[in-house]
Residue frames relative to the residue before (quaternion, step in Angstrom):
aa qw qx qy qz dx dy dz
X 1.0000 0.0000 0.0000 0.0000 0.00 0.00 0.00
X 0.3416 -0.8162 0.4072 0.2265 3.19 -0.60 1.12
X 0.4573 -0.6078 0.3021 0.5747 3.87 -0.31 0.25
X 0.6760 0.4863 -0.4663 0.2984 4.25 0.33 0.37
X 0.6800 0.4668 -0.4274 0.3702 2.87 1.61 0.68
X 0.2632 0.8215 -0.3857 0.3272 3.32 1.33 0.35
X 0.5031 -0.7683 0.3452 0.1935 2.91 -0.53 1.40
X 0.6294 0.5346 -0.2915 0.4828 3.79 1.52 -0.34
X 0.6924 0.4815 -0.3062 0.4417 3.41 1.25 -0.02
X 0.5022 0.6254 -0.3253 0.5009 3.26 1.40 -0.97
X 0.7284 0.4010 -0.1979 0.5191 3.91 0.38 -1.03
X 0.5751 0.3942 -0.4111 0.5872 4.12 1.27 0.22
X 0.6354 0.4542 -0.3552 0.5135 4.08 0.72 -0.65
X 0.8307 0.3407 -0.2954 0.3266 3.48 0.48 -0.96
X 0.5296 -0.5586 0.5246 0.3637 3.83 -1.01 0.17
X 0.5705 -0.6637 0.4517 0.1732 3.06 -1.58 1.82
X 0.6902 -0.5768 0.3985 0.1792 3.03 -1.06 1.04
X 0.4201 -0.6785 0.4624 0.3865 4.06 0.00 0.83
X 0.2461 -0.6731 0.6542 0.2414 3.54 -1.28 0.61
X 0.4211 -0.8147 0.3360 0.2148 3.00 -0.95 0.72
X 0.5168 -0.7187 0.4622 0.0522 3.04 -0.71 1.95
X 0.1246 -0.5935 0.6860 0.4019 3.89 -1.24 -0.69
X 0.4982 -0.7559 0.4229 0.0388 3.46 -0.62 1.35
X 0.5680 0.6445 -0.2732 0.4328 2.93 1.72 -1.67
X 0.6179 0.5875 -0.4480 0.2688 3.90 0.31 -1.49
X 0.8718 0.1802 -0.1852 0.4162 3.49 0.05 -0.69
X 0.3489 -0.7117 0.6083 0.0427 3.45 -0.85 1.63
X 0.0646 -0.8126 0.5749 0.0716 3.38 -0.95 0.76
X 0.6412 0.6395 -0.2158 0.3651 3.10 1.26 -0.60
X 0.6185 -0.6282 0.3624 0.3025 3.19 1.30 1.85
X 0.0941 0.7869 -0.5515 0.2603 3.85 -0.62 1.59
X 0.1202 -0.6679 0.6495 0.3430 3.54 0.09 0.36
X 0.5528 -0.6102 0.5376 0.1818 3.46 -2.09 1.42
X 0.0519 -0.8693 0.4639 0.1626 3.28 -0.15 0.48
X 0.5505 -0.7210 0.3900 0.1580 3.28 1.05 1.40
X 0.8578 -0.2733 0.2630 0.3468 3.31 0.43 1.31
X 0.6554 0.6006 -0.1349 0.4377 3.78 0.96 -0.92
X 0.7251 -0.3100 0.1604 0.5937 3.82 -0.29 1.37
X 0.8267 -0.3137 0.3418 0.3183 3.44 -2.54 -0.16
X 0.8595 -0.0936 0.3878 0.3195 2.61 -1.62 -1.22
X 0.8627 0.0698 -0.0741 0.4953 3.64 -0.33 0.78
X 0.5597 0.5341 -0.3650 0.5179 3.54 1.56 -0.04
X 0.3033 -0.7183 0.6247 -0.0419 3.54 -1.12 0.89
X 0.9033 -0.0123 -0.0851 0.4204 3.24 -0.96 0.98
X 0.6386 -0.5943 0.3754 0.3131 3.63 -1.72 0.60
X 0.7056 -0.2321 0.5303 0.4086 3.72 -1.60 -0.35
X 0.8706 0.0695 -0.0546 0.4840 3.76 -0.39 1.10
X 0.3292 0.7872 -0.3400 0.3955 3.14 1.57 1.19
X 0.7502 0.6167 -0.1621 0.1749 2.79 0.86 -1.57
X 0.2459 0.7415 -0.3256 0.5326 3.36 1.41 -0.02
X 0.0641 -0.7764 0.5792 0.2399 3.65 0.37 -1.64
X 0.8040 -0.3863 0.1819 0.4139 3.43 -1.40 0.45
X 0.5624 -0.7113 0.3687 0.2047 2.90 -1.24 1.15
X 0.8147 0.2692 -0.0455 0.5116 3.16 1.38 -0.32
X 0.1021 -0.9387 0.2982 0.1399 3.58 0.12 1.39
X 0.4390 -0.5936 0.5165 0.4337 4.02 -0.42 0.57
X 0.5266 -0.4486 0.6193 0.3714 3.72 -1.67 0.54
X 0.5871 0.5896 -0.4493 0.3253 3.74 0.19 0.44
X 0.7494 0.5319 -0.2009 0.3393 2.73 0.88 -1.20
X 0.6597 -0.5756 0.3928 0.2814 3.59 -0.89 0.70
X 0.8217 0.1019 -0.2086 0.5204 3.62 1.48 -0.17
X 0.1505 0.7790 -0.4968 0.3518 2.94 0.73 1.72
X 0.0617 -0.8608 0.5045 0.0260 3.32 -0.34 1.25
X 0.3156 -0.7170 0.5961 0.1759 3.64 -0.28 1.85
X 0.4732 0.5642 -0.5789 0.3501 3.93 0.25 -0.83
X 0.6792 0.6412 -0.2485 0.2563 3.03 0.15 -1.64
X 0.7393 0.4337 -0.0793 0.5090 3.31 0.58 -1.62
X 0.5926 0.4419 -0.4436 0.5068 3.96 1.28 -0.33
X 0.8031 0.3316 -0.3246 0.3737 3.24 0.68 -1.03
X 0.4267 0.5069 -0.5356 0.5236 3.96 0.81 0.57
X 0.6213 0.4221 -0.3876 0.5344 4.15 0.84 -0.58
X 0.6535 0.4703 -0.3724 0.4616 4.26 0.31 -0.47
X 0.6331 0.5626 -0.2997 0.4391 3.59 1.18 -0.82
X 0.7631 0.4559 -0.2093 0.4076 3.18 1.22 -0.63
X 0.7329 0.4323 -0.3103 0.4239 2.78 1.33 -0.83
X 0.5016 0.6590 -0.3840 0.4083 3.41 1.64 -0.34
X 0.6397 0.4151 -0.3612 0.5367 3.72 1.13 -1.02
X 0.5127 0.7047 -0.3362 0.3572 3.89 0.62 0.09
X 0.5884 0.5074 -0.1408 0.6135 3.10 1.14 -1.87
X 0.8938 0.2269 -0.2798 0.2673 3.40 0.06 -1.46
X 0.4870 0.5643 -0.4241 0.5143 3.89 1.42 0.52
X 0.7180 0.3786 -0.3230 0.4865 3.62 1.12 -0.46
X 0.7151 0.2998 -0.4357 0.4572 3.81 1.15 0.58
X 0.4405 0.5926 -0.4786 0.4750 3.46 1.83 0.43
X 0.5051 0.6905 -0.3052 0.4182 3.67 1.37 -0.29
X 0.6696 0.4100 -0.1524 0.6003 3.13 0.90 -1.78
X 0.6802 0.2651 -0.4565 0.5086 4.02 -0.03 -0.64
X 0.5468 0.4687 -0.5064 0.4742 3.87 -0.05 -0.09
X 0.7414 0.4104 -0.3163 0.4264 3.56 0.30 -0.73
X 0.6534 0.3829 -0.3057 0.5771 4.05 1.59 -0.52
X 0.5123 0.5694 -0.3867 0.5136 3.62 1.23 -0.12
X 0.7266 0.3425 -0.3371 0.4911 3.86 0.56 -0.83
X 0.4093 0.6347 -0.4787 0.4478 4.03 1.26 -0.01
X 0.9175 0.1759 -0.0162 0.3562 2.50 -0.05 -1.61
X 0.2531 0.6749 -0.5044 0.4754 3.44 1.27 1.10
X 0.7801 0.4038 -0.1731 0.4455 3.18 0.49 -2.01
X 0.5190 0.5310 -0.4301 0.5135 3.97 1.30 -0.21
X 0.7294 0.4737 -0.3698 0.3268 3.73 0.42 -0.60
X 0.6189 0.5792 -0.2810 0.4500 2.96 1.70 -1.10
X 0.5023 0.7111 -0.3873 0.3034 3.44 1.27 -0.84
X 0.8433 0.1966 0.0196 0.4998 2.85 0.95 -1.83
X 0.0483 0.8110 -0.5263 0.2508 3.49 1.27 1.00
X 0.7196 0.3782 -0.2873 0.5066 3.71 0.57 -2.17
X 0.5124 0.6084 -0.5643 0.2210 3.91 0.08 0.48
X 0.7201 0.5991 -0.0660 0.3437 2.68 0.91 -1.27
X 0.4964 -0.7192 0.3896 0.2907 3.63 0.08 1.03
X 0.7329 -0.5727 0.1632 0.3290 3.90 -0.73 1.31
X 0.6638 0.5822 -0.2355 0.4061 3.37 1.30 -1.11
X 0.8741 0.3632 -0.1491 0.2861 3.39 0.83 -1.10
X 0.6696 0.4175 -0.4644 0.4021 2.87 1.35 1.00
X 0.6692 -0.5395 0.2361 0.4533 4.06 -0.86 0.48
X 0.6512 0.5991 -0.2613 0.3857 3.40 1.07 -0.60
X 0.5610 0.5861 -0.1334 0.5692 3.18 1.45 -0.78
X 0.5325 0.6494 -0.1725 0.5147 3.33 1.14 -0.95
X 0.6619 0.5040 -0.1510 0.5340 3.22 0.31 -1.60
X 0.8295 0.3714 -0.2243 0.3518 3.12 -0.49 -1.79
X 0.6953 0.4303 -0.3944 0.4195 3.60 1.11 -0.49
X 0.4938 0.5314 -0.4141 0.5498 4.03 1.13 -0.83
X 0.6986 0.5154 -0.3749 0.3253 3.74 0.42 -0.86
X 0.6896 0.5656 -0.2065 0.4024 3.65 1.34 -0.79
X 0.2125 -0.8090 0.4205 0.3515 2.96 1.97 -0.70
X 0.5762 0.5188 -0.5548 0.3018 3.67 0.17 0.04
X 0.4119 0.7538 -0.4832 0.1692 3.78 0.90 0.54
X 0.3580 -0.7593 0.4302 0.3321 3.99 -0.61 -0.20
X 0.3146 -0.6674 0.5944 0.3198 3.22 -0.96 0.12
X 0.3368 -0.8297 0.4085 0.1768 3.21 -1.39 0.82
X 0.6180 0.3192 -0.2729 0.6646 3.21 1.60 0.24
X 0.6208 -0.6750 0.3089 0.2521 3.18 1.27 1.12
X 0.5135 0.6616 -0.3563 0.4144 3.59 1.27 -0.14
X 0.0143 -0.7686 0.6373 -0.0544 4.14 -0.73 0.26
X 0.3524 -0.7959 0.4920 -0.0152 3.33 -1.72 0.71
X 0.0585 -0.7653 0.4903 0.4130 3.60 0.48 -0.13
X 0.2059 -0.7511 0.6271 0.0145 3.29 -1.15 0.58
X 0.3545 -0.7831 0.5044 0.0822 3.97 -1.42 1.00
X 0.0169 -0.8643 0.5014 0.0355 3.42 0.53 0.80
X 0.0945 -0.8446 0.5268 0.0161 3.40 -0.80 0.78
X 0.5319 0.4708 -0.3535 0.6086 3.82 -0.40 1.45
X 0.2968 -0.7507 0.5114 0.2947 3.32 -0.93 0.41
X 0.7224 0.5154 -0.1916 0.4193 3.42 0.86 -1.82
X 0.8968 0.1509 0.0067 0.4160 3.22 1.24 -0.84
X 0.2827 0.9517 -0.0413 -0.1127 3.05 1.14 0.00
X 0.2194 -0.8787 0.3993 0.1426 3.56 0.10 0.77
X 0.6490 -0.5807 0.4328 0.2330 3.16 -1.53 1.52
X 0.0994 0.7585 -0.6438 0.0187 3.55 -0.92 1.30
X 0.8546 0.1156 -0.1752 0.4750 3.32 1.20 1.29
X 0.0406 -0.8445 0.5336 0.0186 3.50 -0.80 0.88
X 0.2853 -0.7709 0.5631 -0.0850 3.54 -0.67 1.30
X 0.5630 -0.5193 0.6187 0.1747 3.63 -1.18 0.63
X 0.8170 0.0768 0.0589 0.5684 3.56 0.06 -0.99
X 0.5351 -0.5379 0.5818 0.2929 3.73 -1.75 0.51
X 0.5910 0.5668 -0.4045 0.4073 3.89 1.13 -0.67
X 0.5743 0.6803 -0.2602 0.3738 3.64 1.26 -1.39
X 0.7801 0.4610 -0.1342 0.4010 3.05 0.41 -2.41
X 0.7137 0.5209 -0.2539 0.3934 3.78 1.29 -0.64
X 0.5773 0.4185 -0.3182 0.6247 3.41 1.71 -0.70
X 0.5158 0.4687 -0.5616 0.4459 3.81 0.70 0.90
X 0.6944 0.5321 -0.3621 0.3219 3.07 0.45 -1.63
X 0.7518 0.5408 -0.1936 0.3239 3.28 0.96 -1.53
X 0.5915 0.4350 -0.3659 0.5719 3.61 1.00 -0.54
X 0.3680 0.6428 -0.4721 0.4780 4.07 0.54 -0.35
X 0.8765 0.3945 -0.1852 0.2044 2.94 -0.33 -2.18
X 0.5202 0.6186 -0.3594 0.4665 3.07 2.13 -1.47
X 0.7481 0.4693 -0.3580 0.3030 3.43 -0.20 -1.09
X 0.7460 0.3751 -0.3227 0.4458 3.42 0.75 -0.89
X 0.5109 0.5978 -0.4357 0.4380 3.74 1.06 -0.06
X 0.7761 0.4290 -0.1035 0.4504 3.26 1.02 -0.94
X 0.6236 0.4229 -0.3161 0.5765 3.63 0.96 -0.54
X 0.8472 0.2953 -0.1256 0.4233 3.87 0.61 -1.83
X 0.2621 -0.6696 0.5715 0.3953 3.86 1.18 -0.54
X 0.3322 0.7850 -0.5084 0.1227 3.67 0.21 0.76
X 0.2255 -0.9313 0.2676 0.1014 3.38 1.61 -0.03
X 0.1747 0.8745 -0.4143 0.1819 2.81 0.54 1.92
X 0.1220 -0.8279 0.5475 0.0030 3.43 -0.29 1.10
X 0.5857 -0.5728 0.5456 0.1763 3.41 -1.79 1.02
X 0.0626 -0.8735 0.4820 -0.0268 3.26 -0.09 1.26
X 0.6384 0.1169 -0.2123 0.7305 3.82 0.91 -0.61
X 0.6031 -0.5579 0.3077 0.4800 2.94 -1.12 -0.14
X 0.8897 0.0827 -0.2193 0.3919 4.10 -0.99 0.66
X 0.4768 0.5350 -0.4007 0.5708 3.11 1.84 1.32
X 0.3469 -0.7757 0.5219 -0.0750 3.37 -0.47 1.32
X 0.1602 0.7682 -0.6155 -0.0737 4.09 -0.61 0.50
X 0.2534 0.6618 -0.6246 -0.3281 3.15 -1.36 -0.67
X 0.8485 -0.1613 0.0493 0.5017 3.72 -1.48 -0.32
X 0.7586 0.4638 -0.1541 0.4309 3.65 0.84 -1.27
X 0.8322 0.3314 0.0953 0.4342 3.26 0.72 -1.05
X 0.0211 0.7829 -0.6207 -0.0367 4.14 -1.12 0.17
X 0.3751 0.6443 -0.6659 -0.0281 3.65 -0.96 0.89
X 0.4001 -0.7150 0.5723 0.0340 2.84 -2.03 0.03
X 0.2892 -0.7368 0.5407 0.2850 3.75 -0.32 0.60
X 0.1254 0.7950 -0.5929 0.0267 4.08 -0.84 0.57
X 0.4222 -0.6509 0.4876 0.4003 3.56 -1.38 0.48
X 0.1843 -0.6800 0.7047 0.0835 3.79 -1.90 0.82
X 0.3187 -0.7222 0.5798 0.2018 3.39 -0.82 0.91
X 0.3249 -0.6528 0.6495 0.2154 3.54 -1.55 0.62
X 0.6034 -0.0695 -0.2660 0.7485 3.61 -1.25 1.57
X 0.0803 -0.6096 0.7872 -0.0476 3.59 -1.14 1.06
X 0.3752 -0.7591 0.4928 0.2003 3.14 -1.28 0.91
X 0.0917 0.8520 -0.5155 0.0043 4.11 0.37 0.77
């Protein structure tokens, strides 16, 4: 036997024998993944059907209309914030002109003037008639109630105050009399005349 026929050489020249693999695991032959979602030939999940929420400009149901009129919406809400800009900007003119010429104008006939006098209370009532009224705010303050009687408008203020003393710890106390503060806040209960006399 010559030495190339030796069984220990033959098995170094030739190529190892495949081990044996499962072949099957990897698919090449390009499948769409159906992610888990039914068998064979079924596509997609429970709450598909509708299809993708979002279509490419390729696709065959791609609606450009759509997408112009989502561009006009915008550009319309644009336009109409960039001429709410500009009239704000002829609105603060012609603000500061009224104010200009506001001290002409004799006390009664303007709103501010108004105010500041109802606010002082020393106004009258021409038909002699009056309201009690809850103003809330100090610097400014704005009516967050009107009452028939001073007995009424207090058994509001006061149940209010309980609850929020008790629910928020906000500690309001009755400092003059039918004026009320606490850290955050300031109201007050006051008489308003009906047909005031400005």
């Amino acid at each position: 036997m010559a030495a190339s026929d030796s069984p220990a050489k033959a098995t170094a020249a030739e190529p190892a024998p495949l081990q044996h693999k499962d072949h099957h695991s990897a698919q090449v032959k390009g499948h769409v993944k159906k992610d888990g979602a039914g068998g064979k030939f079924t596509f997609g999940k429970v709450g598909d059907e509708d299809g993708p929420a979002v279509l490419d400009k390729g696709d065959p149901n791609y609606d450009s209309e759509a997408e112009e009129e989502k561009k006009t919406k915008a550009e319309r809400k644009s336009e109409a914030k960039e001429a709410a800009i500009a009239a704000a900007g002829v609105a603060s003119a012609e603000a500061a002109a009224v104010l200009e010429n506001a001290d002409s104008l004799p006390p009664a006939k303007t709103f501010e003037s108004m105010g500041q006098r109802l606010y002082s209370g020393q106004v009258k009532s021409e038909s002699n008639k009056y309201v009690w009224v809850i103003l809330q705010g100090e610097d400014a303050p704005r009516i967050v109630g009107t009452y028939s009687t001073k007995e009424k408008a207090r058994a509001k203020v006061e149940a209010v105050i309980s609850k929020e003393n008790d629910v928020l710890k906000v500690g309001w106390k009755e400092e003059p009399e039918d004026t009320w503060k606490c850290n955050c806040d300031t109201v007050r209960i006051d008489q308003y005349p009906v047909d005031p006399k400005l």
